[in-house]
N, C-alpha and C positions, 0 to 999 in steps of 0.2 A: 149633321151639316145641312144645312139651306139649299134647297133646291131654287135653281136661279133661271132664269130665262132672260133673255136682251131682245128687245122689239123693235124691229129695222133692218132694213135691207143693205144699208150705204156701207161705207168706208168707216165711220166711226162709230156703229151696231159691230162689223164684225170685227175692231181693234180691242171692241169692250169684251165681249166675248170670249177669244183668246188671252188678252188678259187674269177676266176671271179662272181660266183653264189652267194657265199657269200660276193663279193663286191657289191652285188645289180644288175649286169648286165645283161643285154638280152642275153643269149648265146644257142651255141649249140657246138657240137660234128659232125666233119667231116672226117669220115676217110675212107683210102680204105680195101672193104674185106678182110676176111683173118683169117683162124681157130686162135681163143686165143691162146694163149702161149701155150707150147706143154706140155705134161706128163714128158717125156722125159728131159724135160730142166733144165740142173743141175746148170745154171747161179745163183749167189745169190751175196747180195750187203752185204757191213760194212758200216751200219747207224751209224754216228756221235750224238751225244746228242741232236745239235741243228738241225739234218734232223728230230729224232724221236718227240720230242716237236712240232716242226709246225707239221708232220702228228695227232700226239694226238690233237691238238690244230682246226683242222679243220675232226674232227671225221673220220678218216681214223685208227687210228689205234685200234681205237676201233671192229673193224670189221677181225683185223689181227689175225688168229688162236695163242694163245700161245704158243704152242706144237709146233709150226717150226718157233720161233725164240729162239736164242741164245747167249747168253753175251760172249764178247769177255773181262777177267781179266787181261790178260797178251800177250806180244804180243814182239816176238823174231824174229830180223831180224841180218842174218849172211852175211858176206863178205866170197861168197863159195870161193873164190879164196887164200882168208889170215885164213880165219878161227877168222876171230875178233866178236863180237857178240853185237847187239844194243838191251838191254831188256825196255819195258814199263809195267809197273805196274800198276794196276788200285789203289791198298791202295800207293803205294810209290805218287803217284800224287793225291793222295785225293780224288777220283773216285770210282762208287761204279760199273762203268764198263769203258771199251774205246770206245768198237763200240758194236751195235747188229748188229748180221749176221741172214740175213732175205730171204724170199727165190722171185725169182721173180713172180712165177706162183701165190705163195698165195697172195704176196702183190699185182700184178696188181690184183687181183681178189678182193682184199681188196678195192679196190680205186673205180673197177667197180660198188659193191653193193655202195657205198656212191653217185657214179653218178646218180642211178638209185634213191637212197633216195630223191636225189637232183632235182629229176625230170629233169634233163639235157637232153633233145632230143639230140636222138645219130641219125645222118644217114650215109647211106655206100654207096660207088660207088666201081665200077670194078677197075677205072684206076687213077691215081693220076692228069691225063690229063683231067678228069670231073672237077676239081678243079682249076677257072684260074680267074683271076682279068680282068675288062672290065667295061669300064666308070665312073671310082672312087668308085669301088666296088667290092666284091668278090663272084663269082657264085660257085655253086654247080649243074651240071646237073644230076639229080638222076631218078629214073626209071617212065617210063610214060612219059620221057617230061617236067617234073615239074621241075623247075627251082627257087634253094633257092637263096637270097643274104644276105649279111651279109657286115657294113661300115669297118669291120678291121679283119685281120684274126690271130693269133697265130699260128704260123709254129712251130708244134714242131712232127714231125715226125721222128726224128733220122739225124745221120750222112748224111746218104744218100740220104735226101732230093731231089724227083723228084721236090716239089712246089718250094723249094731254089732256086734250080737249072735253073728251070723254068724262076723265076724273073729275072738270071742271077745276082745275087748278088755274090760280088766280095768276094772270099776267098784262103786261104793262106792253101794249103794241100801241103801232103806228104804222100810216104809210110814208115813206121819203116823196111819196108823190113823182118817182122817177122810175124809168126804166134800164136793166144792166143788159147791153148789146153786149154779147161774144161772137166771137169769128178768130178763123185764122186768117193770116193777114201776109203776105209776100209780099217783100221786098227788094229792093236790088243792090241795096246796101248791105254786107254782113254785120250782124249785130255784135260780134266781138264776146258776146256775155253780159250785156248792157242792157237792163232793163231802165224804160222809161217809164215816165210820168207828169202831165202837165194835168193842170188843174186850170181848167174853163169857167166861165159863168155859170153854164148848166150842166157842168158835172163834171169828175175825172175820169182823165183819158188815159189806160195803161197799156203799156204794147212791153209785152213778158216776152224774155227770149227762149226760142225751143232749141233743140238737139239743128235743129237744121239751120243754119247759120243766117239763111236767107227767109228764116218764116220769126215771128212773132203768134204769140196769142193775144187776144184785142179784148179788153173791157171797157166797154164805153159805159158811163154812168149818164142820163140824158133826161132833164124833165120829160115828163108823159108824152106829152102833143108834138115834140119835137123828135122824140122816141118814132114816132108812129109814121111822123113826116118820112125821117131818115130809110129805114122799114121798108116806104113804099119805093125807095130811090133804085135805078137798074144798076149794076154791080160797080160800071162805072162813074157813074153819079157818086156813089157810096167811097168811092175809092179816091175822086177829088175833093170831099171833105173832110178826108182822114188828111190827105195832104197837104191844106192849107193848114194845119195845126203843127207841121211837122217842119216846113220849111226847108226842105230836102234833107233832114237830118238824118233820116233813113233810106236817103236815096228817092227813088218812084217806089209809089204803091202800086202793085202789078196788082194785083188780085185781092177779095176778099170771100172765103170760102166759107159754106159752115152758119149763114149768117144768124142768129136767134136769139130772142130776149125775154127777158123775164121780172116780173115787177118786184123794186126794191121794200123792205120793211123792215121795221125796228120789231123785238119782242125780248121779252125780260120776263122769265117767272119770278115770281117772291119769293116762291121755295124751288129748291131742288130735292126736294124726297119728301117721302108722307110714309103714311102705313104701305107696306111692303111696297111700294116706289122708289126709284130714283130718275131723275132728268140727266142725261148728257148729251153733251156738244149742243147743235141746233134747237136742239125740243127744251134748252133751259135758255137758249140767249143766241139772236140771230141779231145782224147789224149790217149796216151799207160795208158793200167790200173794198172800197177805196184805200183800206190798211193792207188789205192782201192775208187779215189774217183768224178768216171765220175758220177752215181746219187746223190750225195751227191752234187756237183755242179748244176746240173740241177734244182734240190729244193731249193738252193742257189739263182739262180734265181727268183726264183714263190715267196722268202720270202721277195726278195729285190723290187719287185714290189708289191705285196702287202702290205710293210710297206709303198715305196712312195703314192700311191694310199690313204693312211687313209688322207694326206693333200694335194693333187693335184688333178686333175681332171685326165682323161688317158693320152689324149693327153701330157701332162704337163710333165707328170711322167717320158717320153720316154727318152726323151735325158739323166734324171738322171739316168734313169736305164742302158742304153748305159756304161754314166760318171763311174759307181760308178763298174759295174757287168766287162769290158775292164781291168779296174785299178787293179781289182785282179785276171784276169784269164790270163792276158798275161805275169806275173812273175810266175803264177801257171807250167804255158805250159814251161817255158824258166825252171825252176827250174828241172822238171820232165825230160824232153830231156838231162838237166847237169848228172841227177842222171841215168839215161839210159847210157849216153856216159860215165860217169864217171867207173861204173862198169865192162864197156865193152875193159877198155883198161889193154893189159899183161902184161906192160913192170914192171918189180922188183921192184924198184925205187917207182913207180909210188903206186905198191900196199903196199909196207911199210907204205907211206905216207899216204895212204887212212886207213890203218888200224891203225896209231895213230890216226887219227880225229877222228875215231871212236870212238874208247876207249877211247880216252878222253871226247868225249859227254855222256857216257855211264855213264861218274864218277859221272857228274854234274847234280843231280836230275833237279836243276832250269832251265837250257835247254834243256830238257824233257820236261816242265812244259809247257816250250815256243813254242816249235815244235808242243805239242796238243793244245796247247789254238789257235797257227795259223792253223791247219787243222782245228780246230773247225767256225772259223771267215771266212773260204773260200767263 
């Protein structure tokens, strides 16, 4: 049997991991040091049905505190530009929710106790550069001198892949030329389970709801220089331009906590595996998160290899998972970049038109139906 190793520290390194664990494999956990996710980190994801299911389904989410997660019932996206309005209903589609809004510190922290259950040796090096392929294998130079190998490695350490990079595997970037604001975000309105979303001229604006009925978590998507403008504003400043977008719909914005940003970018590798390689989640295909659903993708991955896996051997698996995981993430990318440019342009004409197609999907429960059943299928 193949001795395996998964590179990465995040939430979708150690799902691949356990995964493998439970497909009977040799593996381990290789990543570089680095304090766990921070206190401070107001990031949190919108779990689809079919991300929450595979985590219950491989004891992960058994381990996830109830108390910080949160049902999303309904879910309101505007055209800030026309004022037209796209509702989703969880009873009008037969749902008993759309997404859970989950936090990242407790779930990687969730995934960490299952590795540890799983008896998964974890080990750590300083630099991403201890981690390099040599003679149809892949080393780990870890402290002492001791020298691990391993026949195949899982690259799944983010976007930014030093090991990617490394291999020189070919891929297809960009910048969005924007900035993603987070923060948590108090309000005085309870949010019901309602998340928002309106779409601006320089980006979209999302206020996810948490366990706490009167906080949100805030993604602002912002061209750069207005990015940077906003940034330097005192909390209050920051807290009356959240609210002229809002219209008292949330009530007053009391506070925003937490405040931090980070620069948008597109990437796409050509491949997803080579000699003893594989890419998952971020390190194969990272995207503006205006969909909400870069982890929901990455476990899209680990569910689409481990259903090949129940009838192929690894090896075998590769190219189907390439075939099958390509085929849906490069109309995901092209879709998401339409709906980025499409919002971003001012001409009158242009926004009339976008605010009939609106309202006219809005009327049509059954293409509702179809628009979650395909985020759910990604």
């Amino acid at each position: 049997m193949n001795k395996i190793a998964v590179w990465g520290g995040g939430i979708i390194a150690m799902l691949m991991a356990i995964v493998l664990k439970k497909q009977n494999y040799d593996v381990a956990l290789w990543r570089q040091a680095k304090p766990n996710a921070s206190n401070n980190n107001q990031r949190v994801f919108a779990l689809t049905s079919t991300s929450l299911d595979f985590l219950k389904s491989i004891g992960v989410w058994a381990r996830y505190p109830c108390h910080a997660a949160q049902a999303v019932h309904q879910m309101i996206i505007w055209d800030g530009v026309g004022n037209t309005q796209l509702e989703f209903d969880s009873a009008e589609i037969a749902k008993s929710e759309l997404a859970k809004i989950v936090q990242e510190t407790a779930l990687w922290e969730a995934c960490y106790q299952e590795l540890l259950a799983q008896k998964i040796p974890v080990y750590e090096v300083q630099s991403a550069e201890q981690c390099y392929h040599g003679q149809e294998k892949w080393h780990l130079d870890v402290a002492g001198g001791r020298l691990l190998s391993a026949d195949v490695l899982f690259i799944a350490d983010g976007a930014k892949s030093v090991v990617r990079d490394n291999l020189k595997i070919s891929c297809k970037k960009d910048s969005y030329k924007q900035q993603g604001l987070v923060a948590l975000v108090r309000v005085s309105k309870p949010h019901q389970g309602r998340a928002l979303q309106i779409f601006g001229i320089h980006g979209p604006l999302a206020l996810l709801p948490l366990a706490d009925q009167f906080y949100y978590s805030m993604v602002w998507s912002l061209d750069d220089e207005l990015a940077q403008n906003y940034l330097g504003l005192a909390e209050r400043g920051f807290c009356d331009k959240l609210q002229a977008y809002w219209d008292g719909y949330v009530g007053e914005i009391e506070s925003v906590e937490g405040l931090q940003a980070y620069p948008l970018h597109y990437l796409h590798a050509d491949n997803y595996y080579g000699e003893n390689w594989v890419l998952v989640g971020d390190a194969a295909h990272h995207f503006h998160p205006l969909a909400g659903l870069g982890l929901n993708v990455g476990l899209a991955d680990i569910i689409c290899l481990q259903r090949l896996w129940q009838n192929n051997d690894l090896n075998a698996s590769l190219s189907k998972y390439q075939r099958e995981r390509r085929a849906k993430i490069q109309p995901l990318l092209q879709m998401i970049n339409l709906i980025k440019n499409s919002f971003a342009i001012n001409d009158l004409i242009w926004i009339k038109l976008r605010n009939l197609g609106i309202g006219w999907i809005n009327n049509h429960v059954f293409l509702k139906k179809v628009m979650m059943t395909m985020v759910q299928s990604i």
